[in-house]
MIDO-958216 format. One line per field, with one value per residue (C-alpha): residue number from 1; residue in one letter; x, y, z. Coordinates in nm, 4 decimals, m for minus. Layout:
i = c(NUM | ...)
aa = c(A | ...)
px = c(X | ...)
py = c(Y | ...)
pz = c(Z | ...)
***
This chain:
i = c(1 | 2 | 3 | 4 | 5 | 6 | 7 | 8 | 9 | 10 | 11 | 12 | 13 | 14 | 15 | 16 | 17 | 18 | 19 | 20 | 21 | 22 | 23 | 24 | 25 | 26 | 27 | 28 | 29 | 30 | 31 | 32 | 33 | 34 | 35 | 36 | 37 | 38 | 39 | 40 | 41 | 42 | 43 | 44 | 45 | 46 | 47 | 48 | 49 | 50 | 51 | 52 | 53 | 54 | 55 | 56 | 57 | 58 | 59 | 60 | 61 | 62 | 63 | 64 | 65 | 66 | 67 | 68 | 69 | 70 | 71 | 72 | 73 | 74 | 75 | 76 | 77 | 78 | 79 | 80 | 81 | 82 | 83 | 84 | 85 | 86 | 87 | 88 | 89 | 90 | 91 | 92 | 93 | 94 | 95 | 96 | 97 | 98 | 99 | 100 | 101 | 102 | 103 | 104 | 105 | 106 | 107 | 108 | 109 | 110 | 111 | 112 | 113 | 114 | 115 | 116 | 117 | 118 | 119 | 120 | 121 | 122 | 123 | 124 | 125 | 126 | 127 | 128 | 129 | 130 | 131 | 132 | 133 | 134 | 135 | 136 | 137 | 138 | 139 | 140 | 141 | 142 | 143 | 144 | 145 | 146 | 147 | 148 | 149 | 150 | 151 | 152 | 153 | 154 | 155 | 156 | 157 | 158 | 159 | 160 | 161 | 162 | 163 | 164 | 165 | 166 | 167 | 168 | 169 | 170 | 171 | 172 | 173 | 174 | 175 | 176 | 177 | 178 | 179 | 180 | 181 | 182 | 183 | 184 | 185 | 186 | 187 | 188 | 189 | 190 | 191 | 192 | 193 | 194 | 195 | 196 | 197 | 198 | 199 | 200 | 201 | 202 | 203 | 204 | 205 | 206 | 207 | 208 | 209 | 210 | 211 | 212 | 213 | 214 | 215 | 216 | 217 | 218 | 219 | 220 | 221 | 222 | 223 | 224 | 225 | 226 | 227 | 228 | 229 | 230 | 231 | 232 | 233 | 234 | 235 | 236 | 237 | 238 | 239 | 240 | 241 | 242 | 243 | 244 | 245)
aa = c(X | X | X | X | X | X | X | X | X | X | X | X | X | X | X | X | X | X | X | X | X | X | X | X | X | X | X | X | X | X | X | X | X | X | X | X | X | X | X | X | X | X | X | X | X | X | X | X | X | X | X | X | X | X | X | X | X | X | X | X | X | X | X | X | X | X | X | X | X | X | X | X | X | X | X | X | X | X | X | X | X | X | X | X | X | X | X | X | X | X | X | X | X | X | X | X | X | X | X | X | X | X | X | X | X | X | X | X | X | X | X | X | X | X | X | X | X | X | X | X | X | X | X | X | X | X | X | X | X | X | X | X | X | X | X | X | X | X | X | X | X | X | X | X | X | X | X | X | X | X | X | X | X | X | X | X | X | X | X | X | X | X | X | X | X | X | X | X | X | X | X | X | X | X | X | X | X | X | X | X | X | X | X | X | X | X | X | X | X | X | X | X | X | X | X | X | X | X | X | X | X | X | X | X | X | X | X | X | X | X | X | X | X | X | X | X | X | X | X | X | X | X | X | X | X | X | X | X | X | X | X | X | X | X | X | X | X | X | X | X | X | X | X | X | X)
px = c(m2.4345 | m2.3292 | m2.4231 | m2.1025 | m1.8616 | m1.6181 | m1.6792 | m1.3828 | m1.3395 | m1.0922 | m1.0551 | m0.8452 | m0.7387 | m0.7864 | m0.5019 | m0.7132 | m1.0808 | m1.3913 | m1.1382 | m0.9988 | m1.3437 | m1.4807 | m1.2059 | m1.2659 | m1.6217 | m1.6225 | m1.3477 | m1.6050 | m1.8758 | m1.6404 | m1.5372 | m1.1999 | m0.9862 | m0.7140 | m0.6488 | m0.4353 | m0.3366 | 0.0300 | 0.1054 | 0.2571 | 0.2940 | m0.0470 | m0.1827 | 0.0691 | m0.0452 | m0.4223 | m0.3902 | m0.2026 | m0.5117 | m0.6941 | m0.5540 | m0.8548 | m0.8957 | m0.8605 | m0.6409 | m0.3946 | m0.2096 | m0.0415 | 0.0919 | m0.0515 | m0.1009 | m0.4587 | m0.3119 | m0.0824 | m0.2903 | m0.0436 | m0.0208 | m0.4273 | m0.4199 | m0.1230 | m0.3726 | m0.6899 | m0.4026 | m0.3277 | m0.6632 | m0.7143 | m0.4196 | m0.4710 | m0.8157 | m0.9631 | m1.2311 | m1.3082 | m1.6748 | m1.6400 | m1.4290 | m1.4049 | m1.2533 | m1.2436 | m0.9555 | m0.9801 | m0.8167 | m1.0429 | m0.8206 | m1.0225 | m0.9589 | m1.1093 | m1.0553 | m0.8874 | m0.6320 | m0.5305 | m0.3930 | m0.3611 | m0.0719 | m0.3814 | m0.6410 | m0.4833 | m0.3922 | m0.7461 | m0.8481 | m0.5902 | m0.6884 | m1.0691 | m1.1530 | m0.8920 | m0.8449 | m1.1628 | m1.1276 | m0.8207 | m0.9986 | m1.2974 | m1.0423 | m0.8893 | m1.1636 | m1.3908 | m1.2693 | m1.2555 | m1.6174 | m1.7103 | m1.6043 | m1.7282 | m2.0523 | m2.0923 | m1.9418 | m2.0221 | m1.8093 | m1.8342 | m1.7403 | m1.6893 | m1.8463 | m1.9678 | m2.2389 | m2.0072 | m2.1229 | m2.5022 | m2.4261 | m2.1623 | m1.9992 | m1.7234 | m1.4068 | m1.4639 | m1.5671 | m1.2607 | m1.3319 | m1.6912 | m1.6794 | m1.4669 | m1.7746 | m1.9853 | m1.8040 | m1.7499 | m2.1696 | m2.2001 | m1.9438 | m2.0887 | m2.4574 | m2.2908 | m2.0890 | m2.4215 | m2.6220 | m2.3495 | m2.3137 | m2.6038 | m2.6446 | m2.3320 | m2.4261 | m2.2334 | m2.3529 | m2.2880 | m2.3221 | m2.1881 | m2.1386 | m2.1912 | m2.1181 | m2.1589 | m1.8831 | m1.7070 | m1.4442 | m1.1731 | m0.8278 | m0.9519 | m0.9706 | m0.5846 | m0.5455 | m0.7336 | m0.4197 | m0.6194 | m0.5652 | m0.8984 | m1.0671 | m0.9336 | m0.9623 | m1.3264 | m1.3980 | m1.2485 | m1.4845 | m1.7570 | m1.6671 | m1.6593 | m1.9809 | m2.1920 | m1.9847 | m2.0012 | m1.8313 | m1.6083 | m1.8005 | m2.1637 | m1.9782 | m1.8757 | m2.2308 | m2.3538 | m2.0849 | m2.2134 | m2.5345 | m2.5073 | m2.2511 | m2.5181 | m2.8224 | m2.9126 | m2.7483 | m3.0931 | m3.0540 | m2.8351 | m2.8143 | m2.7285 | m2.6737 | m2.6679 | m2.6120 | m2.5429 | m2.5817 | m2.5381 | m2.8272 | m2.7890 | m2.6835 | m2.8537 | m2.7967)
py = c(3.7085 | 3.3764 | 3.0934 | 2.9413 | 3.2682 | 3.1202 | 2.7309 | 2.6122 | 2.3730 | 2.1869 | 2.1746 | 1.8701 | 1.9467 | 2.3065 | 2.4045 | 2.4432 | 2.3960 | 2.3442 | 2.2908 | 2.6787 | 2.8534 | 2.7283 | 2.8406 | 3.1303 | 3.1520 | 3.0182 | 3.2584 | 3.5376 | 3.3613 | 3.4240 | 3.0772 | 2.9701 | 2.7586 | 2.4918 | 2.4259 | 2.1631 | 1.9938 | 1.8571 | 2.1562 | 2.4449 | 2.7192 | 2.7039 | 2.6981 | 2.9972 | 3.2171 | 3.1532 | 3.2044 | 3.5587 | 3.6410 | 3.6145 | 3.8746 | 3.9555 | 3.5548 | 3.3317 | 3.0848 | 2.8772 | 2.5769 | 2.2482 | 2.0889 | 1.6714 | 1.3786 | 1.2707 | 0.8419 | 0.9408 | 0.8806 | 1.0752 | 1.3381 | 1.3819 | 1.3380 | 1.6265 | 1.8334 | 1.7735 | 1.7902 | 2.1526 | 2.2268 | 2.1127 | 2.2865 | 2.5975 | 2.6483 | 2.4425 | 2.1731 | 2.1205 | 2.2014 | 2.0786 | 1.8512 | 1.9084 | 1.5506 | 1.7361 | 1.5881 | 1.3495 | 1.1974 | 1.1007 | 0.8897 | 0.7094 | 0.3695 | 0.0827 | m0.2377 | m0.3742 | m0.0650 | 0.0208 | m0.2224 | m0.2619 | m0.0062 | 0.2133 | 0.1370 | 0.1386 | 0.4980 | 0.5976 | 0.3748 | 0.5044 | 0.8222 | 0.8511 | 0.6104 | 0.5706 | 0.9653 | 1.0158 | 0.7134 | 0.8766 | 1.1878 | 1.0544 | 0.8341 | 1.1679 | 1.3884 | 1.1169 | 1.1083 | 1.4527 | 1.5171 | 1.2283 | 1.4201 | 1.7084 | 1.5538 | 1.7567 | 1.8131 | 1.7417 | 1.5267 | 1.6610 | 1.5063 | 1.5709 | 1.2590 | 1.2858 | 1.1923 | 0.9346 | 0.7749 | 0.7457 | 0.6576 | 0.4409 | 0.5313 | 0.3239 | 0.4007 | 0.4859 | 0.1674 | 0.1926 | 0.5946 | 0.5340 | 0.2321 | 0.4583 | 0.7461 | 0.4256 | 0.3265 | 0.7043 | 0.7229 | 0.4044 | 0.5314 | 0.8989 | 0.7022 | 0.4856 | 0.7217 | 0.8861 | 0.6374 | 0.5518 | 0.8740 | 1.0521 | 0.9715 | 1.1313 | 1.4565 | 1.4180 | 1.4816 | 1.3731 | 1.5371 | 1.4026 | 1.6725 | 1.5271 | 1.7271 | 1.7313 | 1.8291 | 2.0968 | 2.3676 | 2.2228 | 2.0279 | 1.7245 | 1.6727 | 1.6818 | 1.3275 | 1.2003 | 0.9988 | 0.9761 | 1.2776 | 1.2198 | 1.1789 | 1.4882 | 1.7084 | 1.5691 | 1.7064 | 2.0105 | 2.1377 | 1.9860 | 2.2129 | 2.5270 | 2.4466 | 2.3428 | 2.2723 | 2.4261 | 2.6434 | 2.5507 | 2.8605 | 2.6546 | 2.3862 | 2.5726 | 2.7925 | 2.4534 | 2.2805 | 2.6528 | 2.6166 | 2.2442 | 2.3972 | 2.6781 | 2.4568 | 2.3703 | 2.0791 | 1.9453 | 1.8952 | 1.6784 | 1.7247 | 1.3875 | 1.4590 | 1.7293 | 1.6564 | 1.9511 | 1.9210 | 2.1711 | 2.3221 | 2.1983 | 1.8411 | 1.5835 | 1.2546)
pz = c(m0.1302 | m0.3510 | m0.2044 | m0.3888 | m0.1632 | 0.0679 | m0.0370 | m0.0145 | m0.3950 | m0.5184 | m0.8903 | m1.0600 | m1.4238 | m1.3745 | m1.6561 | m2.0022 | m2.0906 | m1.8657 | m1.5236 | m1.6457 | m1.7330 | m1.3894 | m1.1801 | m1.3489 | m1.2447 | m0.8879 | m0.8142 | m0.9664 | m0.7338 | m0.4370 | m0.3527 | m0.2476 | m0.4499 | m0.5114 | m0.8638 | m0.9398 | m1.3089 | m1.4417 | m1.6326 | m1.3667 | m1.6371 | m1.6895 | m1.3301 | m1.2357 | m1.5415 | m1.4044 | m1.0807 | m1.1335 | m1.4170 | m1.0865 | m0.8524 | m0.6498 | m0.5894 | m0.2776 | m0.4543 | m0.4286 | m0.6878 | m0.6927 | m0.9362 | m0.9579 | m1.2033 | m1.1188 | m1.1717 | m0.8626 | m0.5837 | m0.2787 | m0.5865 | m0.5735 | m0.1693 | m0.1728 | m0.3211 | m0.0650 | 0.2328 | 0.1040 | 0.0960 | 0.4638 | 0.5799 | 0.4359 | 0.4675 | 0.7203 | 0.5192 | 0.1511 | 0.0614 | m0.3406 | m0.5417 | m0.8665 | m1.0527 | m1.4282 | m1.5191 | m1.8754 | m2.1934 | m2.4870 | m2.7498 | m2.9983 | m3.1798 | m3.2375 | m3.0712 | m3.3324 | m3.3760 | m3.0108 | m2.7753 | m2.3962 | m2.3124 | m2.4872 | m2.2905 | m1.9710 | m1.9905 | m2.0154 | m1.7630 | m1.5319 | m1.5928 | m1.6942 | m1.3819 | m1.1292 | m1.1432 | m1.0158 | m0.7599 | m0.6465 | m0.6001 | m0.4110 | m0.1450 | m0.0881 | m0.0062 | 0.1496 | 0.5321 | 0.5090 | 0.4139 | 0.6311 | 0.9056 | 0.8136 | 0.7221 | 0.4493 | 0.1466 | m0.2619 | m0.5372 | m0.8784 | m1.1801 | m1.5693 | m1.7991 | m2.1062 | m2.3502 | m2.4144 | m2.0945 | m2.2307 | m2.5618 | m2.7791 | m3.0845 | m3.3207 | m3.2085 | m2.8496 | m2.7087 | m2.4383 | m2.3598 | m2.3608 | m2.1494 | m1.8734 | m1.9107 | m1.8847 | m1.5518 | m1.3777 | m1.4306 | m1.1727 | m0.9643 | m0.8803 | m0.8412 | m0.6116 | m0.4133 | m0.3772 | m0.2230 | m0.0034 | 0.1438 | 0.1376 | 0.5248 | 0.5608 | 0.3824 | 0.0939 | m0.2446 | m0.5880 | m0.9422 | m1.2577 | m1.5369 | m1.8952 | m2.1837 | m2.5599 | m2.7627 | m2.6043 | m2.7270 | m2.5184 | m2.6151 | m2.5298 | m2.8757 | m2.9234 | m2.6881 | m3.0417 | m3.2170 | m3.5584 | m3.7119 | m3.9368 | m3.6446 | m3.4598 | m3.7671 | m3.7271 | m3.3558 | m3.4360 | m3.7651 | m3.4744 | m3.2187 | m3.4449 | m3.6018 | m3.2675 | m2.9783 | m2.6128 | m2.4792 | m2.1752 | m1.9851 | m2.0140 | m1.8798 | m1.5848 | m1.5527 | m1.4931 | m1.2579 | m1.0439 | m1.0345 | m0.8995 | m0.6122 | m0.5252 | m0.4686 | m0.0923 | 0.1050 | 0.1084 | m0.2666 | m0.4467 | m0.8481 | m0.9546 | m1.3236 | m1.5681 | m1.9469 | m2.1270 | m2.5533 | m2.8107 | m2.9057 | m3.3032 | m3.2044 | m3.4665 | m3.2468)
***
């Protein structure tokens, strides 16, 4: 048997990309789910691609904090405890300092970090309870290294890699553990949050010619939810295989 069957996880930004493919392969794995992500179209045509799944959706906006707790209180409800969150959920627009303002930068602060606060409040008293339980969350490369142009989206990486290392040695007492998921470029529509269309046109010929798929993403974001409770995976970074720097 999996050790991922019956877990009961929680996936934010489930819709498109690496939050999709690893539905997709948790459900394979057996686990139970609640996917959640703004788009309802998309979370209904998922969930019905998945007929011989435990699952069940709601629709939520990760900045809305009773949106994200909405979510964790269905979980609860329907299925007793929450074993795995999944905080996938992510913007990456890309200006300089000098070209984006405030009204900019806020969004994917709001987003990028407060998403994944809003995530952790939610799910914390339940694990606590429980005294078990494990926080996942998508970063990036960005979060190790800085590039022109994504000072503001690297800085949030930057700031959800302290978070998760923090959450973990606050917690580990309590059972809970932490794993931050940092990817290269990946084949996902991230890319299209990219206002400069040079830019975007960029990621794109980058993704064709060595970018992830959003399935490696998830293989990995498995393997961390299958290891022992005695074992916490703090970090995986996952780059393509022909990535120069």
């Amino acid at each position: 048997m999996s050790a991922i069957q019956d877990k009961v996880v929680v996936i934010m930004g489930a819709s498109s990309g690496i939050g999709e493919a690893t539905t997709k392969k948790l459900a394979q794995e057996g686990a139970t789910l609640v996917i959640a992500a703004r788009r309802e179209k998309r979370l209904q045509a998922l969930v019905k691609s998945l007929p011989n799944a435990t699952i069940s959706y709601a629709v939520a906006d990760v900045t809305n904090k009773d949106d994200v707790q909405a979510v964790v209180d269905l979980a609860v409800e329907k299925y007793g405890r929450v074993d795995v969150l999944f905080n996938n959920a992510g913007i990456m627009p890309q200006a300089t300092l000098s070209e984006a303002g405030p009204d900019d930068w806020q969004q994917v602060v709001d987003i990028n970090i407060m998403g994944v606060l809003n995530g952790i409040a939610a799910v914390l008293p339940v694990m606590k309870k429980q005294q078990s339980g494990q926080i996942v969350t998508t970063a990036s490369e960005a979060g190790h290294v800085v590039f022109p142009g994504g000072a503001v989206y690297c800085g949030t990486k930057f700031a959800v890699r302290a978070i998760m290392e923090g959450l973990r040695q606050e917690e580990r007492e309590n059972n809970i553990r932490s794993t931050l998921i940092s990817p290269g470029t990946v084949d996902t529509e991230l890319h299209l949050t990219i206002n400069d269309l040079e830019r975007r046109e960029w990621i794109e010929k980058l993704q064709r010619a060595i970018g992830l798929k959003s399935s490696d993403i998830a293989d990995a974001v498995a393997y961390a939810i299958s290891t022992p409770d005695t074992v916490t995976v703090s970090e995986i970074v996952i780059l393509p295989t022909g990535k120069e720097f």
